[in-house]
C-alpha positions in Angstrom: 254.6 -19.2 194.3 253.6 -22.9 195.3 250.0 -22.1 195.4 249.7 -20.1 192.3 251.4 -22.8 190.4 248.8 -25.5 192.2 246.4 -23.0 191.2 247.1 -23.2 187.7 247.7 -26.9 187.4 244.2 -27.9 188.7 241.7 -24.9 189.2 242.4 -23.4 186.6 241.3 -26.1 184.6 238.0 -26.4 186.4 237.5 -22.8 186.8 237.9 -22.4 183.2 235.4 -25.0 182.4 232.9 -23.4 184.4 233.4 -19.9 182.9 234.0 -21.4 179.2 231.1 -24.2 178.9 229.4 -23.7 182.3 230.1 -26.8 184.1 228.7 -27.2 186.8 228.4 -31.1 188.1 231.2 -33.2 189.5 230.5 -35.9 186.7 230.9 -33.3 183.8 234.3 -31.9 185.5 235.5 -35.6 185.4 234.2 -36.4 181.8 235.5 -33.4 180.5 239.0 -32.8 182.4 240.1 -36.3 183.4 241.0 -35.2 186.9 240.3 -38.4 189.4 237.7 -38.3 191.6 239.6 -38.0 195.2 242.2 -34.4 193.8 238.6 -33.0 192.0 236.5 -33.2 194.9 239.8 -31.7 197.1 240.0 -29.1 195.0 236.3 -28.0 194.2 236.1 -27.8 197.9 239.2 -25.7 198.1 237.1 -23.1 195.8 234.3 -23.8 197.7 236.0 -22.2 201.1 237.4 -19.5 199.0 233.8 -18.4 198.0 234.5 -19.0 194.1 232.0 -21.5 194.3 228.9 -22.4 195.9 227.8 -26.0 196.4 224.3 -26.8 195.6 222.8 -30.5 196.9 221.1 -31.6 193.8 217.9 -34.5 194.0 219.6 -36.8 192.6 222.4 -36.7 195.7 225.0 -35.1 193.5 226.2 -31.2 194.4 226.1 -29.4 191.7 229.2 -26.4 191.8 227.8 -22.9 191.2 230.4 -20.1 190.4 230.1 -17.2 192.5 230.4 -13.3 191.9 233.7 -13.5 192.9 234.4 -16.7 190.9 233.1 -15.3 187.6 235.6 -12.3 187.9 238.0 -14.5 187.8 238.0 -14.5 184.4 240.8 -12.2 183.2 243.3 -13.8 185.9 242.1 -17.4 184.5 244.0 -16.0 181.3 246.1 -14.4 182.6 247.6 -17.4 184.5 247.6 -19.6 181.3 249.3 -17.1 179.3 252.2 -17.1 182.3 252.3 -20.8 181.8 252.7 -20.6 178.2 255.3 -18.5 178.4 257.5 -19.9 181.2 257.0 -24.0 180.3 258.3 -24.4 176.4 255.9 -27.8 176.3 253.0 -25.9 178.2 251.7 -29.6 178.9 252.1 -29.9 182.9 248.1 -30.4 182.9 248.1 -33.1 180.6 251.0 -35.5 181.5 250.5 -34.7 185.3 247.0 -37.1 185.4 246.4 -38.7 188.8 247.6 -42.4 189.6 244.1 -43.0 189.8 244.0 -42.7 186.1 243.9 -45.3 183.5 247.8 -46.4 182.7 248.9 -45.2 179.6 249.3 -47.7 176.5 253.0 -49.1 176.5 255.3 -48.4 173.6 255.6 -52.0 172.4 251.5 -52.5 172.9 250.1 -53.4 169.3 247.0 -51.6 169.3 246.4 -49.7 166.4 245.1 -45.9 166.3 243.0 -45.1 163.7 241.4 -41.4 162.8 238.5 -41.5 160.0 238.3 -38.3 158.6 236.0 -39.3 155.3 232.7 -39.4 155.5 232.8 -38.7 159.3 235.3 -38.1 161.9 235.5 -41.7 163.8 238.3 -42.4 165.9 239.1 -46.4 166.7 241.8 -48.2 169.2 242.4 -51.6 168.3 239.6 -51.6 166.5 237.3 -50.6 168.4 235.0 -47.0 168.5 236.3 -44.6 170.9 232.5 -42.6 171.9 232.1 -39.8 173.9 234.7 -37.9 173.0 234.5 -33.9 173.9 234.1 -31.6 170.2 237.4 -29.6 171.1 239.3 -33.1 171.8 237.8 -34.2 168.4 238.8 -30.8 166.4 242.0 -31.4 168.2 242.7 -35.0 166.6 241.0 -33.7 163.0 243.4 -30.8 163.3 246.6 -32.7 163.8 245.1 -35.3 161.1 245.1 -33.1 158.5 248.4 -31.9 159.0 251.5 -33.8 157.9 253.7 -32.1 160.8 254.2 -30.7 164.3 252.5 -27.6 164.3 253.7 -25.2 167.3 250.9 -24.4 170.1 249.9 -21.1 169.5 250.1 -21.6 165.8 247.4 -24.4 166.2 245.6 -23.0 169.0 245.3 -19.6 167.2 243.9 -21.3 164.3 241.2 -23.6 165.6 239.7 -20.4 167.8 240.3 -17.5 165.4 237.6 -15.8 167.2 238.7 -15.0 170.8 241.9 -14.1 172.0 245.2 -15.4 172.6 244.3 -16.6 176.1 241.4 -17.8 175.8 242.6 -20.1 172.8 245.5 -21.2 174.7 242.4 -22.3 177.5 240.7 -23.9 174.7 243.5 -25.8 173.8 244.5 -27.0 177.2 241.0 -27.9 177.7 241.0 -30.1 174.9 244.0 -32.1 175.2 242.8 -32.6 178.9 239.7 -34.0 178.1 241.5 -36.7 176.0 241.8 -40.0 178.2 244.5 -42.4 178.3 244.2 -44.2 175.4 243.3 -41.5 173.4 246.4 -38.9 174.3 248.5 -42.0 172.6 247.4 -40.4 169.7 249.3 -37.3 170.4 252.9 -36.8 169.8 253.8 -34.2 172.2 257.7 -34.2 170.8 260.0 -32.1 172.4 259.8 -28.1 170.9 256.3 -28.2 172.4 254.5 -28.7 168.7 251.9 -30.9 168.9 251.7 -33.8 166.2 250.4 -37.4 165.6 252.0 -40.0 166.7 253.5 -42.5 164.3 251.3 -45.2 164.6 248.3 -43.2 163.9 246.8 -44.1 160.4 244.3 -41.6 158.8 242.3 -42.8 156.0 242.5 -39.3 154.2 246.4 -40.0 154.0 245.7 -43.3 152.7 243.3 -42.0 150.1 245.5 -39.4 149.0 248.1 -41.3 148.7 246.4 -43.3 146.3 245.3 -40.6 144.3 249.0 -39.5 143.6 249.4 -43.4 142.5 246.9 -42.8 140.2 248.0 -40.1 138.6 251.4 -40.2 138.5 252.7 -41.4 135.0 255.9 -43.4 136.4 253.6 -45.4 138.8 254.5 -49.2 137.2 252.0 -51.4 139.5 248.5 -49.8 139.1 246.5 -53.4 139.3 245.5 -53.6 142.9 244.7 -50.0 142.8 242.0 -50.9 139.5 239.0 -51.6 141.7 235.5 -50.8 143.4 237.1 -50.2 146.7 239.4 -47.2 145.3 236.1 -46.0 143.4 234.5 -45.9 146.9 237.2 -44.3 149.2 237.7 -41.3 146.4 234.4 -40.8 146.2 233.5 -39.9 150.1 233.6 -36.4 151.1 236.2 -34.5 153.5 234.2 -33.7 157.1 230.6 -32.8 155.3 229.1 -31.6 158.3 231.8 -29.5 159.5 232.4 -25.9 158.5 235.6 -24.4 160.1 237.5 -22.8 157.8 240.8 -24.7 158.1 238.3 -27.7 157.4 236.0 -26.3 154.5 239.7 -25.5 152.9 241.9 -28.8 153.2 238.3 -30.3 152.0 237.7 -28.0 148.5 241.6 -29.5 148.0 240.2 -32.7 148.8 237.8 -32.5 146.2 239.8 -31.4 143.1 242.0 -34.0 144.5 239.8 -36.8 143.9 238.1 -35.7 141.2 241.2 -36.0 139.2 242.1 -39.2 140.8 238.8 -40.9 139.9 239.3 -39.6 136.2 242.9 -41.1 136.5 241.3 -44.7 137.3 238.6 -44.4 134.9 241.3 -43.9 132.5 243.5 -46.9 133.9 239.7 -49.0 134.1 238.9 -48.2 130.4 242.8 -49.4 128.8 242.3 -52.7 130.8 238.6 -52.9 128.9 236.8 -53.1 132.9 234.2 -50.7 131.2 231.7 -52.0 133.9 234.0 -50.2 136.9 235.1 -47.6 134.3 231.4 -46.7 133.9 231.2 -46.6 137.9 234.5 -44.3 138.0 233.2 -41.8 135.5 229.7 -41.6 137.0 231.5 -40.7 140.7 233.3 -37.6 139.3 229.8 -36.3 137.9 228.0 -36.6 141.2 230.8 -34.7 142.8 230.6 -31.9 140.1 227.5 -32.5 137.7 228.7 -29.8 135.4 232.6 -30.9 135.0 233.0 -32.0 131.1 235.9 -34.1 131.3 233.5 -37.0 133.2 231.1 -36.8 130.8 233.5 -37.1 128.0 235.0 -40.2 129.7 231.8 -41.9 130.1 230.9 -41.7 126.4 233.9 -43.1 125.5 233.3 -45.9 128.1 230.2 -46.2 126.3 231.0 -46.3 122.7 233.8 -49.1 123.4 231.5 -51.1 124.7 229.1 -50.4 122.0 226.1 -48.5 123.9 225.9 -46.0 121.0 222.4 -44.9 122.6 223.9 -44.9 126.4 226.7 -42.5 125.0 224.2 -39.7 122.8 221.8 -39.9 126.3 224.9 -39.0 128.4 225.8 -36.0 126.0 222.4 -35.0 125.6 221.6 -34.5 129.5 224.8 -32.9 130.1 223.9 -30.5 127.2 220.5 -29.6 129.2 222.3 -29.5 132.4 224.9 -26.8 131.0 222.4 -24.6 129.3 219.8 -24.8 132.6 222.6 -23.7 134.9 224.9 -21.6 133.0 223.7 -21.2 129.4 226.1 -22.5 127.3 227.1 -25.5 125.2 229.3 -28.0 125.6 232.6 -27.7 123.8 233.7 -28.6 120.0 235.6 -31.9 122.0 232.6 -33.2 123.7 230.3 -32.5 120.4 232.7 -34.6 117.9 232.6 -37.8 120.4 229.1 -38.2 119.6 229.3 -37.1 115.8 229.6 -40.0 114.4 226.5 -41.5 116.2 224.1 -38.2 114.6 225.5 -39.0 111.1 
């Protein structure tokens, strides 16, 4: 029993690495499972005497670790052997908390250092300021996951979502593999709780969360203080997109709510921007909505009354009359009896 569970704690890590991403140097084993040097070289060359790898000297003076016949029929066991540790450790985490003294010390609970997780735009991830590079893509879908997320979400809930694709086992792998990957710093990020759902931790800030929240400022009606809200900085962070270039599912849906979200939102301050009589940042308000959605109405309404208060009668009859050409290119039709009579005094 003491070997199968030293098994599992360390080789089947690397084994798994090997089968999943085909790993096969000593420096990728480190970058991507965290394991210090002195127990990774001890336990390649444990598998190396069983036959599940060979070693292979490499040019540069680096062996390179080759899995065997025998070590690529591993496989099922490999998953087997995670789903046992699932099962029989509620927190399944004895890979990720049990890191090597070598490793670097963890950040204490009263350290200062803020976390920060930029999901707009791009997914950027800063400690204290400072870019965190090199991070693994399942450590990053990990973080973006839990970001996006205002709660623990159990194990095999979130691992079953982020790989809907392969089984059970394999996505448990996928997720052990990823939390492994993250180094010291970074797995402060990561509230492990005690149920064994995985969350953020509290001093985590997302921008998203940040941006939403002033959305719901904006468009809630009993919202007293709008003024520092009435500005080109809130016109910028609701205009930036939700993960662009990334096209999981769970992503491509949180980001569609995303963008009704701010599409509102920016309508909201163009609103707010026009009653104050900032027609310069209501203009740039208005004009963010219609490069999110070119053939949304209500943006183009705004902007002619934007226009018309501040006089621009030509401005306002150019905006309705390339919207007009816009809507009958793409979907044939006219604009609507509202939008028409803003501009109807103007043609008289």
């Amino acid at each position: 029993m003491i070997a199968v569970m030293q098994f599992e704690r360390w080789s089947l890590l690397i084994v798994g690495e090997a089968l999943v991403r085909g790993t096969t140097r000593l420096h990728d084993f480190r970058t991507y499972l965290g394991i210090a040097p002195d127990i990774l070289r001890a336990r390649l060359g444990t598998l190396v005497r069983a036959g599940i790898f060979d070693a292979v000297a490499d040019p540069p003076g680096e062996d390179i670790y080759v899995l065997t016949a025998k070590g690529r029929e591993l496989e099922p066991a490999v998953q087997e052997l995670d789903s046992w540790s699932r099962r029989w450790d509620p927190l399944a985490a004895p890979i990720d908390s049990e890191r090597a003294p070598s490793a670097p010390p963890m950040i204490a609970s009263g350290d200062p250092k803020q976390i920060e997780i930029s999901l707009l735009g791009t997914f950027a991830l800063h400690v204290g300021g400072s870019p965190v590079d090199d991070m693994s893509a399942g450590s990053q879908r990990l973080l973006v996951f839990l970001a996006l997320n205002h709660r623990a979400i159990a194990r095999i809930v979130l691992a079953g979502t982020m790989w809907p694709d392969v089984s059970d086992e394999r996505a448990g792998i996928s997720l052990r593999s990823a939390l492994a990957r993250l180094d010291a710093t970074t797995r402060e990020a990561v509230d492990y709780g005690g149920t064994g759902a995985l969350g953020l931790a509290e001093r985590v800030t997302v921008d998203l969360r940040q941006a939403e929240a002033l959305a719901h400022r904006l468009l809630d009606p009993e919202t007293a203080q709008l003024e520092p809200d009435l500005n080109s900085a809130s016109i910028a962070l609701l205009s930036q997109e939700l993960l662009p270039d990334w096209y999981d599912d769970w992503i491509l849906a949180e980001a569609e709510d995303w963008r009704h979200l701010r599409m509102s939102a920016l309508e909201a301050l163009t609103e707010h921007l026009l009653d104050a009589g900032r027609l310069g940042e209501a203009v740039f308000a208005a004009r963010a909505v219609m490069r999110i959605d070119p053939l949304r109405e209500s943006p183009h309404a705004m902007l002619i009354r934007v226009h018309l208060a501040d006089g621009n009668q030509s401005e306002a009859l150019g905006v309705f009359e390339r919207y007009r050409t816009i809507l009958r290119a793409a979907l044939e039709l006219e604009p609507t009896a509202h939008l028409s009579e803003l501009v109807t005094s103007i043609r008289r």
